[in-house]
N, C-alpha and C positions, 0 to 999 in steps of 0.2 A: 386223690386227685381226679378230678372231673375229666372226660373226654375231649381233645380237643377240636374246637369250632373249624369246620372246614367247607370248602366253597369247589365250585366248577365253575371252570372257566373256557369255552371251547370256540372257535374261533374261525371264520369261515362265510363269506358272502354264499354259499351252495347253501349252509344251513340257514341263511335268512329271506334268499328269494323262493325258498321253494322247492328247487331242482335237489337237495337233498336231504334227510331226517337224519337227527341228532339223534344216536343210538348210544354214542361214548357215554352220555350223563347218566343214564340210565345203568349202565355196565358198571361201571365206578360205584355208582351208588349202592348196587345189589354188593357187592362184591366187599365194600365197607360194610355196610349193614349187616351179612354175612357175621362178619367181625369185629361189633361190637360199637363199630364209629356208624357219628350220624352224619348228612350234611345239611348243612344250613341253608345253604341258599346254590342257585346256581344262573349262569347269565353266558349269552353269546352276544359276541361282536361280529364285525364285517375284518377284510382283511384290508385292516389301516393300521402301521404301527401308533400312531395317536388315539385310537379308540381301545388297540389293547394296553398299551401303557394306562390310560384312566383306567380301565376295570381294574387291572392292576393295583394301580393305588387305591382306589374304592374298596375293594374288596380288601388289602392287608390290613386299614381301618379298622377290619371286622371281623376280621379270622384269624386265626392259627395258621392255617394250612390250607394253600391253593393251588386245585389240579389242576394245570391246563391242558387243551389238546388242541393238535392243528398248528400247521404255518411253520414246520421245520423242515420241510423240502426243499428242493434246490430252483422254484421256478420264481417266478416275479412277486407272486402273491405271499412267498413263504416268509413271511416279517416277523416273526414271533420271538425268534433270538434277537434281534435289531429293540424290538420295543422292552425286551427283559434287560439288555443292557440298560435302556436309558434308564429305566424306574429303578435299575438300582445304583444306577451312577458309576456303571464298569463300561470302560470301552471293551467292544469287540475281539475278540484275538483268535489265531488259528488256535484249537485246541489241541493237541498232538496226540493226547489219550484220546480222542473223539475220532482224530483224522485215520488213527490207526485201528479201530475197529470197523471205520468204512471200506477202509480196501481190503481187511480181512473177509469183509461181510462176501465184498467183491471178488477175492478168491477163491470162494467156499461156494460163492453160486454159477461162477464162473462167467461176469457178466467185466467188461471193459469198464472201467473208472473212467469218468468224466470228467473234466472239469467243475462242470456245476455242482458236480456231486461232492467234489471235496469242499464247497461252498458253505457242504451242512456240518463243517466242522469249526466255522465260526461263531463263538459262544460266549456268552458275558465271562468275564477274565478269570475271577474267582468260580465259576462255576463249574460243579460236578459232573461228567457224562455219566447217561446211563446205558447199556446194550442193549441193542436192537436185534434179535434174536430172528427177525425175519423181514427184517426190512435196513435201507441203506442207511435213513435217519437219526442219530443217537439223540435222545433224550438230553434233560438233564436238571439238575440238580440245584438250587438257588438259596440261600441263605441270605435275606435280607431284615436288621433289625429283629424286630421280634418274630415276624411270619418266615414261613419255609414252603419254596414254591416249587415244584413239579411240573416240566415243561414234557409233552408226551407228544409224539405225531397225532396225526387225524386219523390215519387211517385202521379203523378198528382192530383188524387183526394183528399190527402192529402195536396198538396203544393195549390194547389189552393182555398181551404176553409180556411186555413192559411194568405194565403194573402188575402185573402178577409175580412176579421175575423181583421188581427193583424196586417201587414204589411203596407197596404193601406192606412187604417185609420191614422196609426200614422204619416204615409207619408205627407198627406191632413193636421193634428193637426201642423206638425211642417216645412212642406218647404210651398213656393207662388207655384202656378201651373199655367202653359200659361194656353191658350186657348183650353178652350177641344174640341177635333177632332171628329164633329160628322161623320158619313157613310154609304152610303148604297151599295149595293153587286145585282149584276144583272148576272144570269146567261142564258146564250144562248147557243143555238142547232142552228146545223144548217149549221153555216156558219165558217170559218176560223181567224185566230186571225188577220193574214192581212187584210182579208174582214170585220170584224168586224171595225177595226182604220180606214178603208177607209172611213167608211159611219158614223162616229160620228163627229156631226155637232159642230168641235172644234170654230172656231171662234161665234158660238152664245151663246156655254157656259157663264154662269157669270163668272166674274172675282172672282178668291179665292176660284174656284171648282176643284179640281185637281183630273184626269182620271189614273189609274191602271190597269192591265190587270192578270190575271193569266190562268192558265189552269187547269181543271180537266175535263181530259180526260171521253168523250168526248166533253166536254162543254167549252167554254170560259167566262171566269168571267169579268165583268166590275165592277169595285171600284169607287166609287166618294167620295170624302173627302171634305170636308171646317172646315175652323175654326174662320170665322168670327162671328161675334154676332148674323148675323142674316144668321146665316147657313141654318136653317129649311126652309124658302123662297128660298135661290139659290141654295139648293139642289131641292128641288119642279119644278123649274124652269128648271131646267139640268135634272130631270128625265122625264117631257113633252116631252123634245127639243130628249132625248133617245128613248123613244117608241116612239114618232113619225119617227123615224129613224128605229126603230130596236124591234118596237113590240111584232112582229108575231114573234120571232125568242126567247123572251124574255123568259123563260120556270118555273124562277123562283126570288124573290126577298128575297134580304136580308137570314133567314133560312130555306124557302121553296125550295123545291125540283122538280122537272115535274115528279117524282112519288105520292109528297104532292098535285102537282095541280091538275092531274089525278083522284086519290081518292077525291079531291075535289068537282071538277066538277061530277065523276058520283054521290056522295052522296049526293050533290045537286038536281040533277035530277034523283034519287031515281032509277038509273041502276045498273043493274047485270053485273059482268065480271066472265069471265071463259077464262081460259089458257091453250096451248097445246103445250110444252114446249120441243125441242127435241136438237139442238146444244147449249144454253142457261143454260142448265139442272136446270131451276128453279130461274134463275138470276130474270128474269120478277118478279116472284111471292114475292121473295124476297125483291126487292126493292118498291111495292107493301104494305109488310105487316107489313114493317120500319114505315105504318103509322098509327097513335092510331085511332082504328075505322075500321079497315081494313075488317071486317068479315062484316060488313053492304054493301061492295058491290060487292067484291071478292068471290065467288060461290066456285069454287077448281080451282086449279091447277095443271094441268097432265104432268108429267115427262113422254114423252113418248120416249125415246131413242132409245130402238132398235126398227128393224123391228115388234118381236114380240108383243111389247106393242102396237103400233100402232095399226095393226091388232086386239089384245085381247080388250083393251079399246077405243079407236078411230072408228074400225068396218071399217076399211078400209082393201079393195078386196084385199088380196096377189097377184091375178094377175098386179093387178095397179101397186103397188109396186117390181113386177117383171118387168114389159114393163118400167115403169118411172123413177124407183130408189126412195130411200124415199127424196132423194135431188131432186125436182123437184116442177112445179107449182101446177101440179095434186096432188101429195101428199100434199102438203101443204093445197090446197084445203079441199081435202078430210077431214086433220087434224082437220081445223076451224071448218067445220060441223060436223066431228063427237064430237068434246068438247061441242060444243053448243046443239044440238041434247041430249048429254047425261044430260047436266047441266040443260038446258031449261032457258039458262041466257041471258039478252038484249043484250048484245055485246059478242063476244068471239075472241082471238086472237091467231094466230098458225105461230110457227118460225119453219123452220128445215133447215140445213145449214153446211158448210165443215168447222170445225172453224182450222184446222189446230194442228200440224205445217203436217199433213201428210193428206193422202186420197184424193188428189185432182186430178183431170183429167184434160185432155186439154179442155174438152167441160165443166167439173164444177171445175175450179181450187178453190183451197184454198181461204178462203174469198167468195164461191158464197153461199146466202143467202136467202130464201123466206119466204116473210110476209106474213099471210094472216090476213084479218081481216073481220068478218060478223057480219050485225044486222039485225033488219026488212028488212028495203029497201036498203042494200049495202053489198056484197060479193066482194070484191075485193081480187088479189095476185099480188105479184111485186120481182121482181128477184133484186136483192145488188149485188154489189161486194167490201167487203171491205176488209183494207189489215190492214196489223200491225202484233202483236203474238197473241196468240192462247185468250188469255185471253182480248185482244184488240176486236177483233172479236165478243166474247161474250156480253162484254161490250155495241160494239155500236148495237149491232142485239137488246137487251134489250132496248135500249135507243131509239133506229128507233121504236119499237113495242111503245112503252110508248109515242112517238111523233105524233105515229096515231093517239093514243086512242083522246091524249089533243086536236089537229087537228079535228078530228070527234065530240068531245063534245061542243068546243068552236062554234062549226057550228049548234049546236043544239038548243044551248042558243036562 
């Protein structure tokens, strides 16, 4: 028996004007694929019970199985029960199973039940509840003709313990599922997503590995997929054949980050970091303290932005920064030593730079950059010039600081 044909369906004026990103379809989807299901297709509406009732019938045309999310709240906009009634021809009814997991929800979090809230207990007549394990809105459950439909809230941490919980499982109890799709996720610095394709050594891949690319700026992501039986092998095999390609360049796997490898490697080797933070304003230290454990080797971190701070906490000469400008090698210098000097920590790192979109010159236009970086035996500075908006800028000056650090530690090993 083949896997059955399944659709997303997610529901929400916030994910069409803009003010929000559609994360559910993506979650659903990893999560099925995980498990063997694929999906077909997927489509958003605005919040109009007449636009989701058609996707509705549109899509049962075409599938097996339709996830929805969104619109089981108790506010004005929350239609999504109202439009499942009508497409299956059930009126509305209090559901009692449903009504009484809301006010348990309610006595377990200890919040007053509302009126509107017992609202989210009205549900197409034959239809199943499902538990809400951290939120007030029950799911639920639809059996229409040949398709079987999945009604979930919007909101992700809600809809995702839901399907994890109630949707999933019963998914697995009652269809066959292909081959589950295992994967693994390779992120790089460095180099370009052209230069990247160039240098993966496509014909020695095994057969039934298939290569993906994405971007998160400024990284390129490589995907490897298989679904053969004995994936775990041709994947092992395709990730050799990768770093032997693309090593050095390789910053993080799977959910690790080159801020995660960073704190890695220095808490491995039991070093101190100290930050001096000026066109950045603190991005570094940030993505830094994203990581559990962070205070074992992160010292501080100094916002030093204007001139003044420099001067007050950094102890760099006002003359310097009159003759050099704080955009320069000298300052930046200057910066490193004075964080590390104040901190007294193994490594210390100092950015200051034009991030734009204004204050640029002809001799330091927008985008010019300086790293510095000092330990024991190495004081290094180095001039960037990178381009993009203002928050682009930031970004890769953060990510060039955090590639030294990784760069410096893995040499230390």
């Amino acid at each position: 028996m083949t896997p059955p044909s399944i659709a997303i369906l997610t529901t929400g004026n916030e994910l069409l004007n803009g003010d929000r990103t559609d994360t559910n379809t993506g979650t659903i989807a990893r999560r099925l694929n995980e498990c063997g299901f694929q999906v077909d297709m997927s489509v958003s509406v605005a919040d109009s019970p007449d636009r989701i009732e058609a996707a509705l019938r549109q899509l049962a045309q075409q599938v097996r199985i339709i996830i929805t999310t969104g619109g089981l709240g108790s506010t004005g906009d929350d239609l999504t029960a109202r439009a499942a009634a009508r497409f299956s021809g059930q009126p509305l009814a209090v559901n009692e199973e449903a009504l009484t997991m809301i006010r348990q929800f309610a006595t377990r979090s200890g919040r007053t039940l509302e009126s509107l809230t017992e609202r989210q207990a009205l549900l197409p007549q034959k239809a199943v509840p499902l538990p809400n394990s951290v939120g007030t809105a029950p799911g639920f459950w639809l059996q229409h003709q040949q398709c079987d439909l999945f009604f979930l809230p919007g909101v992700p941490a809600e809809m995702t313990a839901m399907f994890d919980t109630a949707v999933l499982p019963t998914l697995q109890r009652t269809f066959t599922a292909g081959a589950a799709v295992q994967r693994r996720k390779y992120r790089l610095f460095g180099l370009s997503e052209p230069k990247v394709e160039s240098l993966i050594p496509y014909q020695k891949l095994p057969e039934g590995v298939d290569v993906a690319f994405a971007l998160d700026y400024p990284q390129v992501i490589i995907k490897l997929a298989c679904s053969k039986a004995d994936a775990d092998i041709l994947l092992n095999s395709a990730e050799k054949l990768l770093y032997a390609a693309l090593g050095e360049f390789i910053v993080g796997q799977n959910d690790d980050t080159m801020a995660g490898q960073v704190g890695h490697l220095l808490t491995r080797q039991k070093k101190t970091l100290s930050l001096a933070e000026s066109c950045t304003g603190g991005l570094i230290a940030q993505l830094l303290t994203r990581q559990a454990g962070a205070s074992t080797f992160l010292e501080r971190g100094a916002v030093t932005y204007a001139d003044s701070a420099k001067i007050d906490w950094l102890k760099i000469d006002p003359d310097l920064l009159h003759r050099h400008g704080a955009v320069s090698e000298q300052c930046a210098r200057e910066m490193v030593r004075g964080i590390r000097r104040a901190a007294d920590t193994d490594l210390a790192v100092a950015v200051t730079g034009i991030a734009g979109p204004d204050g640029g010159t002809t001799d330091k236009p927008v985008g010019t950059v300086y790293l510095a970086l000092a330990t024991d035996d190495i004081e290094q500075v180095q001039r960037y010039r990178f381009s993009g908006s203002r928050e682009q800028v930031q970004i890769m000056t953060a990510h060039m600081a955090l590639e030294w650090l990784r760069r410096y530690l893995l040499g230390s090993c």
